[in-house]
BATI-975386 format. One line per 3 residues: number of its first residue (from 1); for each residue x, y, z of C-alpha. Coordinates in steps of 0.05 Angstrom, whole numbers, plus 5000, padded with zeros to 4 digits. Layout:
BEGIN
NUM	X,Y,Z  ... .
END
This chain:
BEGIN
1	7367,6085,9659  7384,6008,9660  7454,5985,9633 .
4	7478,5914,9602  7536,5886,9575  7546,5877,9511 .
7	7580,5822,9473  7591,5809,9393  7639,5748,9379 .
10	7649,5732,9311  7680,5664,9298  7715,5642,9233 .
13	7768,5606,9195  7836,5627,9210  7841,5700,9191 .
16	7892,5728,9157  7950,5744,9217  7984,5811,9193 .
19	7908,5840,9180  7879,5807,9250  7905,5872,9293 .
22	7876,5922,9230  7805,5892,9231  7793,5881,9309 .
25	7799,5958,9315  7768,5981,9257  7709,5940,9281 .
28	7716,5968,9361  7717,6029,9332  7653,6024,9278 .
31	7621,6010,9334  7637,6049,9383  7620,6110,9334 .
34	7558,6081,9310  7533,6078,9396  7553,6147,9403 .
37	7518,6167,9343  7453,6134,9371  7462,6170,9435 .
40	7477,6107,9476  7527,6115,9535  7564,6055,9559 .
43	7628,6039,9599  7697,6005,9580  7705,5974,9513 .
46	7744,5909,9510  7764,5884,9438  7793,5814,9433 .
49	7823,5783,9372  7845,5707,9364  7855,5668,9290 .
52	7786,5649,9294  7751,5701,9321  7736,5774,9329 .
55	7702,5797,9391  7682,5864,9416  7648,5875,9489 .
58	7622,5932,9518  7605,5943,9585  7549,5975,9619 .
61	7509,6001,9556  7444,6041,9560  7389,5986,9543 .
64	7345,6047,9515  7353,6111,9477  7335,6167,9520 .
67	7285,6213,9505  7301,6272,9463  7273,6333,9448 .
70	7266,6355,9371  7262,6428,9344  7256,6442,9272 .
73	7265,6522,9253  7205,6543,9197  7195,6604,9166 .
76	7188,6674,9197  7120,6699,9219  7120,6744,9158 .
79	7131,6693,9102  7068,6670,9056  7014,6624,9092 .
82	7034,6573,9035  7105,6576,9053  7086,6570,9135 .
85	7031,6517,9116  7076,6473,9072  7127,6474,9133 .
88	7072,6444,9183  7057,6388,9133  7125,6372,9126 .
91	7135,6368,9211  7062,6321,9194  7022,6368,9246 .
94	6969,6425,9236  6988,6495,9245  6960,6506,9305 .
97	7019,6458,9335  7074,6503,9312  7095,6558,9364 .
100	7133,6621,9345  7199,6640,9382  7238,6701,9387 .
103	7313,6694,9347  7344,6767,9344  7325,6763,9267 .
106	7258,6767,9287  7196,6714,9295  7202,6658,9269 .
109	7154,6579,9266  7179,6526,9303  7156,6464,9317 .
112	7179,6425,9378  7175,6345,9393  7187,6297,9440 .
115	7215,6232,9422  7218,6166,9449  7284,6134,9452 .
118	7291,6063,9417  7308,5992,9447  7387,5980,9446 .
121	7366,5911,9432  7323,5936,9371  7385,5976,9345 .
124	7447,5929,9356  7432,5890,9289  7435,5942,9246 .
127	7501,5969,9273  7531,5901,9269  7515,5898,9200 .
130	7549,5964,9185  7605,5955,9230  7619,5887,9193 .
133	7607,5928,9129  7666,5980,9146  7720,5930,9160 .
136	7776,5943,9112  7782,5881,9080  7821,5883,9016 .
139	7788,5818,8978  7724,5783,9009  7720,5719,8993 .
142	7656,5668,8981  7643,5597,9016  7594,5546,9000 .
145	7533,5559,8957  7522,5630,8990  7536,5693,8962 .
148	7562,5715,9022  7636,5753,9027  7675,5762,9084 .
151	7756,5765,9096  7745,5691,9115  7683,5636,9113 .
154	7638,5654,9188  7627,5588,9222  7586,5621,9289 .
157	7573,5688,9327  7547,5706,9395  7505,5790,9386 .
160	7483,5793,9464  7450,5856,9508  7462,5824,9580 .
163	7417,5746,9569  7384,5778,9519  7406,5756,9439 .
166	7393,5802,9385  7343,5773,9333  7383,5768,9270 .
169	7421,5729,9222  7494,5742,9194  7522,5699,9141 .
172	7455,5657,9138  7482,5639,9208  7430,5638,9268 .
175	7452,5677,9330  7460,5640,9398  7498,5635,9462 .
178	7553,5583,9435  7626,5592,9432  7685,5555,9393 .
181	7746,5539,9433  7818,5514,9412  7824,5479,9341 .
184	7858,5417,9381  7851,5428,9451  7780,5440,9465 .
187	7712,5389,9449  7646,5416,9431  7614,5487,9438 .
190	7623,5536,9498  7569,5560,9519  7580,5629,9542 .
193	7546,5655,9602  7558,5723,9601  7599,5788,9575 .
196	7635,5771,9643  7652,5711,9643  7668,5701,9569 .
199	7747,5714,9568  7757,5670,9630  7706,5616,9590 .
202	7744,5615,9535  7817,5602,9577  7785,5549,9620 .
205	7739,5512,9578  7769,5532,9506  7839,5535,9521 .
208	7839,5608,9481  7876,5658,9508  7827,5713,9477 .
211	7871,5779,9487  7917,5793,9434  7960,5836,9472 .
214	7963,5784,9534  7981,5729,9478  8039,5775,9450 .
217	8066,5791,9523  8069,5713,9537  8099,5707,9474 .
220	8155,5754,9487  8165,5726,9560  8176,5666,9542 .
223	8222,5679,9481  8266,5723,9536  8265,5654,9580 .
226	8290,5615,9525  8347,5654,9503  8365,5656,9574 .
229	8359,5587,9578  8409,5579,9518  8454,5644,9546 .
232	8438,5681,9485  8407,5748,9468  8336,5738,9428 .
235	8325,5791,9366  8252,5805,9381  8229,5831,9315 .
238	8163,5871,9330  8133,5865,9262  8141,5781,9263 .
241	8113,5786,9339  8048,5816,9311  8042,5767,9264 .
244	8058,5704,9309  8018,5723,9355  7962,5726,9305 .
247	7968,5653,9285  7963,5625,9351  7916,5620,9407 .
250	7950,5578,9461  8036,5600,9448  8076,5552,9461 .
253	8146,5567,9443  8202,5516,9425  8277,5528,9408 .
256	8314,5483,9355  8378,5478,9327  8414,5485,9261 .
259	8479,5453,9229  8532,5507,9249  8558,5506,9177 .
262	8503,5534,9156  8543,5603,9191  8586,5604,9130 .
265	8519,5645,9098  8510,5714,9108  8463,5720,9170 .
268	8414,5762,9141  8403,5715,9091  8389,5664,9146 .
271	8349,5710,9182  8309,5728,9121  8291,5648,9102 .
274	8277,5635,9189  8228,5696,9189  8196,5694,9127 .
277	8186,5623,9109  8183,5595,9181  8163,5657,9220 .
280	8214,5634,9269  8266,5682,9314  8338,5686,9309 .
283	8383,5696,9370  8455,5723,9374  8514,5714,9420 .
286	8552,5770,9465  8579,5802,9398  8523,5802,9358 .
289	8539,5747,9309  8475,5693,9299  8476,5640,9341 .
292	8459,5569,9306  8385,5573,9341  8317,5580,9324 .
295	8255,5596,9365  8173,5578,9344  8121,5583,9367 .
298	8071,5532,9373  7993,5523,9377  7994,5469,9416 .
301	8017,5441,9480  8055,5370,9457  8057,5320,9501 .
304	8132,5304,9472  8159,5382,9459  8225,5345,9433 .
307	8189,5314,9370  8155,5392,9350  8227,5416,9359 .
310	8252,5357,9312  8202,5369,9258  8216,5445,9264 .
313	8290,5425,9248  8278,5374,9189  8242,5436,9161 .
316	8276,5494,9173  8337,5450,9150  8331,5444,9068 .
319	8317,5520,9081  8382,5537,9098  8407,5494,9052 .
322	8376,5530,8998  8403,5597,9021  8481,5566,9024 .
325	8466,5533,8951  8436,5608,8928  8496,5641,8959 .
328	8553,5591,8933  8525,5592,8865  8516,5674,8854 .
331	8586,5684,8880  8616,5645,8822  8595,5704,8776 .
334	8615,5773,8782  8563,5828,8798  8582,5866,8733 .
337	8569,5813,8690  8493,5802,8716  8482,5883,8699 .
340	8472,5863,8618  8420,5817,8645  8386,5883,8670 .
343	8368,5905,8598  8305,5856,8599  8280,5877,8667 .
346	8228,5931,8655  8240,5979,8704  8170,6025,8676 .
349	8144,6013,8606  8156,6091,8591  8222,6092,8629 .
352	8250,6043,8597  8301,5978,8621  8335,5982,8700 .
355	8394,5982,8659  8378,6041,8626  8365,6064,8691 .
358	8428,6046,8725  8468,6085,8664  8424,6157,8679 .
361	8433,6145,8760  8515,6129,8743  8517,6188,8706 .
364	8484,6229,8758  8520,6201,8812  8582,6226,8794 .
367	8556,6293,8772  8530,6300,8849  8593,6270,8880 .
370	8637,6329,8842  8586,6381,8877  8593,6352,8945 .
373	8664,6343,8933  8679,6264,8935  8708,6211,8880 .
376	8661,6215,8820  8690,6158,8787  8670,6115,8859 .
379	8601,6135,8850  8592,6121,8789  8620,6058,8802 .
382	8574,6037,8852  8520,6068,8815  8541,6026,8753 .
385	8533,5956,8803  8472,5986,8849  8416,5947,8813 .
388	8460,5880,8798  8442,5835,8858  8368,5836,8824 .
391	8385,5777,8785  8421,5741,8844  8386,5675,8860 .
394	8396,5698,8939  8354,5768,8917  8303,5724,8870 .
397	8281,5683,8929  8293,5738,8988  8269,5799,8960 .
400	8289,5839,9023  8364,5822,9019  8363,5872,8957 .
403	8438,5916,8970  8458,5869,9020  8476,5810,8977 .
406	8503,5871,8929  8542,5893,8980  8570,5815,8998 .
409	8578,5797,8922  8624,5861,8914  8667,5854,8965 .
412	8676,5778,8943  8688,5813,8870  8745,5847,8902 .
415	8707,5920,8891  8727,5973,8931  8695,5967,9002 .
418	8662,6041,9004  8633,6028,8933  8608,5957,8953 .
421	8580,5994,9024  8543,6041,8980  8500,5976,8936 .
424	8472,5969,9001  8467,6034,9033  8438,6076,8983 .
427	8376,6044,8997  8384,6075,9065  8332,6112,9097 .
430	8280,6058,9089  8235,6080,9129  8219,6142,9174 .
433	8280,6152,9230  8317,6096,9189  8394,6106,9186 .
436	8420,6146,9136  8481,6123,9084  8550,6122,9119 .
439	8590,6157,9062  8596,6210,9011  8595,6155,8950 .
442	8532,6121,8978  8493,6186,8989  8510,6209,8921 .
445	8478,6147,8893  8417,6150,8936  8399,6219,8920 .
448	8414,6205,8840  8369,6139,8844  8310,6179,8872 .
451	8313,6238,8833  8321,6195,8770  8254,6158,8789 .
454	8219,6221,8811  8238,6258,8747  8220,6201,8700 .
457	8149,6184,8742  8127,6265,8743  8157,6271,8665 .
460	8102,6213,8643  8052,6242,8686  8049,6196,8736 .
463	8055,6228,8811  8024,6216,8861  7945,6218,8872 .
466	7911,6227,8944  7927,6157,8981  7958,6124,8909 .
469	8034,6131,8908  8052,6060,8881  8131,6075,8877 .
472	8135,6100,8949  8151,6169,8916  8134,6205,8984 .
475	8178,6165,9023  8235,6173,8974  8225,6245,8972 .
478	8224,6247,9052  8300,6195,9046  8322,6246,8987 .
481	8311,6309,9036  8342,6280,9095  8406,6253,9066 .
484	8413,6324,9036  8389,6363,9108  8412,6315,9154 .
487	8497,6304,9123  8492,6383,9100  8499,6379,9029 .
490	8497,6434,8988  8457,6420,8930  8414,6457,8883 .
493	8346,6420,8873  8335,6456,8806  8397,6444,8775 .
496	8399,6374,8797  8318,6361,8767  8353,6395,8701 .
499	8411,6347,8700  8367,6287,8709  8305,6313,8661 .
502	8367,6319,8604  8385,6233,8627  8316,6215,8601 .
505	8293,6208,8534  8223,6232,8511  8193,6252,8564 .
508	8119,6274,8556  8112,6321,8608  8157,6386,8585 .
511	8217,6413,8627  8187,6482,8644  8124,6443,8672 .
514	8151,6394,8708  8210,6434,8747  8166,6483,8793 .
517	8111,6415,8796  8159,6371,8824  8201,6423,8866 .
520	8127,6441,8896  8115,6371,8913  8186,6356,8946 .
523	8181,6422,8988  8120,6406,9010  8134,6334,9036 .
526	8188,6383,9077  8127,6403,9120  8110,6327,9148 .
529	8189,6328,9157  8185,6385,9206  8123,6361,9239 .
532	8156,6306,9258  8205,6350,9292  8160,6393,9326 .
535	8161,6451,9291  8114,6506,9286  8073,6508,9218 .
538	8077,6577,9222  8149,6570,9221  8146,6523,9154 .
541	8097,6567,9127  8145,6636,9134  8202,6601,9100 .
544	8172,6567,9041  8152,6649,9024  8217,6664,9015 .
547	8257,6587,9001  8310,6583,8952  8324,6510,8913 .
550	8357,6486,8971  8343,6443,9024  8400,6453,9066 .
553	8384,6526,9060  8313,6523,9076  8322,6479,9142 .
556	8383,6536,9159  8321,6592,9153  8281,6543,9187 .
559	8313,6530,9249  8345,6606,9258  8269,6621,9257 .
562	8259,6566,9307  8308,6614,9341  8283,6670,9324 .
565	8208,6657,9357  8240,6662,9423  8257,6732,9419 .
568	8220,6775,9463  8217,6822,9408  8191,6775,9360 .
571	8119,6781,9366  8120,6853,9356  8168,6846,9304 .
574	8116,6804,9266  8052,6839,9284  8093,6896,9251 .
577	8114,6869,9181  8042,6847,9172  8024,6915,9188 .
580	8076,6945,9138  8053,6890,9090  7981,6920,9090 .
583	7999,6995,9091  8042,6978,9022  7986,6936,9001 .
586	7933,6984,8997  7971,7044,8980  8035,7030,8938 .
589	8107,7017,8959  8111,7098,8929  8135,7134,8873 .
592	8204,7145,8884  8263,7109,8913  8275,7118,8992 .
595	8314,7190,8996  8343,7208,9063  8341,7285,9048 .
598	8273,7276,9045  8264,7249,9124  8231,7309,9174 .
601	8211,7273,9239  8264,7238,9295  8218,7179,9292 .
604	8229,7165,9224  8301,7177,9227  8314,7132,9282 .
607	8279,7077,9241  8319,7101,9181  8386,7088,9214 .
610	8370,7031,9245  8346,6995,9180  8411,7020,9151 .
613	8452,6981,9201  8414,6921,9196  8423,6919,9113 .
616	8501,6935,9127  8497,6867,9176  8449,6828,9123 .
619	8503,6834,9066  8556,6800,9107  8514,6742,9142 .
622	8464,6726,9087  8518,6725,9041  8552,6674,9092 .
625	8486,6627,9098  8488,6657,9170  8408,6658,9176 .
628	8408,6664,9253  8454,6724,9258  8408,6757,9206 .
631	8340,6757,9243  8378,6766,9308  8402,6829,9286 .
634	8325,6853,9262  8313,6858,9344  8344,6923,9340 .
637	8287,6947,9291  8234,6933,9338  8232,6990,9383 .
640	8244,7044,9329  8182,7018,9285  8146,7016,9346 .
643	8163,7086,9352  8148,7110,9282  8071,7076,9282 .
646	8061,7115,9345  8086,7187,9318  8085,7181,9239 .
649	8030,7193,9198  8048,7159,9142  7995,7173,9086 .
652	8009,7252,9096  7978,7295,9057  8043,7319,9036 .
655	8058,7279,8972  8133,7274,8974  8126,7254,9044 .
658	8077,7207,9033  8119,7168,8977  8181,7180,9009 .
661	8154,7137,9075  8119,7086,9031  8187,7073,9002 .
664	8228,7072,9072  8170,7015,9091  8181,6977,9024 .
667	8251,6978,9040  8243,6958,9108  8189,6900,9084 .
670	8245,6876,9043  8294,6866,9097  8246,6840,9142 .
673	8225,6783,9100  8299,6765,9080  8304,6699,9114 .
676	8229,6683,9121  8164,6723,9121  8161,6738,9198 .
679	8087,6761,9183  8065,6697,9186  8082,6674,9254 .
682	8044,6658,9307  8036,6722,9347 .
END
């Protein structure tokens, strides 16, 4: 069969950058899906994605469908001639077309077809139309008179099988051959010859530099050239690499200069009005410490580069200056005295004020602090302050400097230094594998902040709901977990939900309701914790039958089973408490309590003893949180049970006997499933 290449170029108005990566693979991979569907092989897909355009081509794809055979089953040989009849009218044939076949429930109809395989040319519209369809784009907009919506208004588009363009229209636009090159640097249309030849097209004659990830790699090389140029170390921040590289076409990148006074700021601040005003990168000296330097990056080659650097600098200047007015202004009132301000920010209309807030999570704070054995008055403390920098001008114009600028203002307050490191730190982890706070205070405040908010959201009824979790209540579950796993805190969910529940005022959901709903859902978001660790489901799975309120205590079961798995006498030990399980499942864990007197074979004695020594151990290291010691010592039971399947009968007809070995396996079931149930690993 023949192959083409394919090419589909969709030119627009500048798109927007942080969705440009999101939509050129949503719409490689619509496609793709929507080929394979149709039964059309092809070779190597290449996705390009500029500010104007989006381009997917496709090499070597099957210009026809290939034939396919069709079988549709009827009804057996014995059903009703209406019911056989009806099927051969619904295949559109007479009955003498069907055939019977042989299935090994008997004869049955079938009719069998041959069909032709479509044009690729026929077929690309269609999928272009639902590709374009797919594309995950937030808000579509309208242009013009037309009632057409797309992320952006389409000003062109190439839909080609080899020379061949597809017959349709997309946006009221008529398909062709021609190409748009740079904004400034290119004159007139491009006409593109071929799937070939368009990326090399568009660099010689458009001055477009198609590939994304080639655009991002020049990018970076040349930011690495300047800061060697300027002996300096560039902070390459991946997210604002994405999105440069998504407003330009042709990088050019230029380094400027700021007024070294401007150092006197914090640097984040800086940082934060470079990158997210400017979308400019920082650089930093030997030690670390920002350098007075700023890199863009341009869409255009100038003929002057010095005059792009100057305007860059006028610019980025009243910036700055902005910042150091922000920051010499909020330092010339205290942090506690912008917390009454607090009372009229709504922190959730049921909830109440973020003061109101701040007063449950200072109140908590100290309460956890106490159980993990630090200063409870600190935590409070820092509690009482956590939320202040919201009404900081540097915080109302930089939203991410939230806890930094707290952390700034309270040292310039004259607070202590671990309470002013905790403003900022008990918004630590961020993000997955972000750090975790650096002290006792600060993780005492982080865990009361997000068990305050996931007590008051689940107590108005508002968790979570498939993809919708607008307060991030997953990832502060996953932060609350860790800081408790991770620093080894001791700390009894339950109790803690109770202390918190009794901190808020009406709620509508009801105590007893909401503890084992909420203590579900943070247990669970365990699992995606230990996934990310590699660890066995099975593993999860085994604990959470047998998990107390801790977290610390669960990931102690959890990775002593880790341990345990590795056992050579693991598997049987398993395979055997799931047969126990269904021996007392189907017949009764017996009458009586377990009675020694009562035992008459050596198999069963063996296993007796042996259990006995293993619940003498258990007492000592569960007691002692000494999980690993406790399922290394069931080893010993392995070859005894092993023993007592092969030579006990243990429904004897002997009723006292019967019982009597019921109950030695309910004991036994009990000890066995101590730290986990073992019955549910992986054999």
């Amino acid at each position: 069969m023949s192959h083409a290449d394919f090419l589909f170029e969709l030119g627009t108005e500048e798109l927007p950058p942080k969705s440009l990566i999101t939509l050129s693979k949503a719409l490689e991979s619509s496609i793709t899906k929507q080929l394979k569907d149709l039964g059309l092989a092809h070779g190597t897909v290449t996705p390009y994605a500029t500010p104007r355009r989006l381009t997917v081509i496709i090499e070597a794809l099957e210009v026809q469908q290939a034939e396919r055979q069709e079988s549709r089953r009827g009804p057996s040989v014995k059903a009703p001639e209406k019911a056989v009849l009806g099927f051969a009218r619904s295949c559109n044939v007479a009955l003498t077309d069907l055939t019977i076949v042989e299935t090994d429930k008997g004869q049955y109809y079938e009719f069998d077809r041959q069909i032709k395989g479509s044009k690729t040319l026929e077929l690309l519209a269609a999928v272009i139309h639902q590709a374009l369809a797919d594309l995950p784009i937030a808000k579509r907009m309208r242009w013009g008179s037309s009632r057409n919506e797309f992320v952006r208004p389409v000003q062109w588009f190439i839909l080609s099988l080899g020379n061949e363009l597809v017959n349709t229209q997309l946006f009221d636009l008529t398909n062709g051959h021609s190409s748009r090159g740079h904004r400034f640097h290119s004159e007139g249309a491009i006409i593109i010859n071929s799937a070939s030849s368009y990326a090399e097209q568009l660099r010689t004659q458009g001055h477009v530099i198609v590939s994304f990830n080639e655009r991002k790699a020049m990018i970076r090389s040349q930011i690495l050239e300047q800061a060697q140029q300027f002996n300096a170390t560039a902070v390459i921040d991946e997210k604002l690499l994405d999105e440069v590289t998504g407003l330009v076409e042709w990088p050019v990148c230029l380094t400027g200069r700021f007024d070294k006074t401007f150092l006197e700021v914090p640097a984040q601040a800086l940082i934060s009005s470079m990158k997210e005003h400017q979308k400019y990168f920082h650089f930093v000296d030997s030690k670390g410490d920002i350098l007075p330097l700023f890199l863009t990056v341009s869409n255009i080659i100038s003929n002057d580069a010095t005059k792009v650097i100057a305007g860059n600098e006028r610019v980025i200047r009243p910036r700055l200056a902005d910042a150091g007015f922000f920051f010499e202004t909020d330092k010339k009132t205290t942090l506690e005295s912008r917390n009454k301000a607090l009372g009229k920010v709504v922190f959730q209309a049921k909830l109440g004020t973020v003061l109101d807030k701040t007063q449950r999570v200072a109140k908590l704070s100290s309460a956890i602090a106490s159980l993990i054995g630090t200063d409870s008055a600190l935590a409070a403390r820092a509690a009482t302050l956590s939320k202040a920098d919201l009404n900081t001008d540097m915080v109302l114009e930089f939203s991410d400097l939230q806890g930094l600028m707290g952390h700034v203002y309270a040292l310039n307050d004259g607070e202590n230094p671990v309470v002013a490191a905790a403003l900022e730190q008990h918004y630590w982890p961020k993000f997955a594998g972000d750090r975790l706070p650096e002290s006792s205070i600060a993780s005492a405040v982080a865990i009361a902040d997000r068990l305050d908010t996931l007590v008051g959201l689940f107590g108005i009824g508002q968790p979570p709901t498939g993809s919708k979790d607008p307060y991030a209540l997953r990832r502060a579950t996953v932060g609350l977990l860790r800081i408790i796993i991770e620093q080894d805190l001791e700390l009894n969910l339950s109790s803690l939900l109770d202390r918190s529940y009794a901190l808020h005022k009406d709620l509508a959901i009801p105590l007893e309701k909401l503890r084992p709903q909420l203590l579900g859902f943070i247990f669970d978001r365990l699992r995606a914790y230990y996934e990310d660790q590699n660890v066995a489901i099975d593993i999860y799975l085994a604990v959470m039958q047998n998990k107390s309120n801790s977290p610390l205590d669960f990931d102690r079961r959890v990775q002593a089973v880790s341990e345990f798995v590795k056992l050579d006498t693991a598997p049987a030990l398993s395979a055997s408490n799931k047969r126990v399980g269904n021996i007392l499942g189907k017949n009764g864990r017996g009458n009586n309590a377990f009675n020694r007197s009562l035992l008459k074979e050596s198999a069963e004695v063996v296993l007796a003893d042996s259990l006995e020594n293993v619940m003498q151990n258990n007492l000592v290291v569960i007691a002692q949180g000494n999980y690993h010691s406790a399922l290394q010592g069931l080893a010993q039971l392995a070859k005894p049970l092993d023993q007592f399947f092969s030579e006990i009968m243990v429904m004897s007809d002997d009723d006292s006997l019967k019982n009597n070995r019921l109950a030695l396996l309910a004991e036994l079931e009990v000890e066995l499933g101590r730290v986990a149930d073992i019955s549910l690993l992986a054999h």
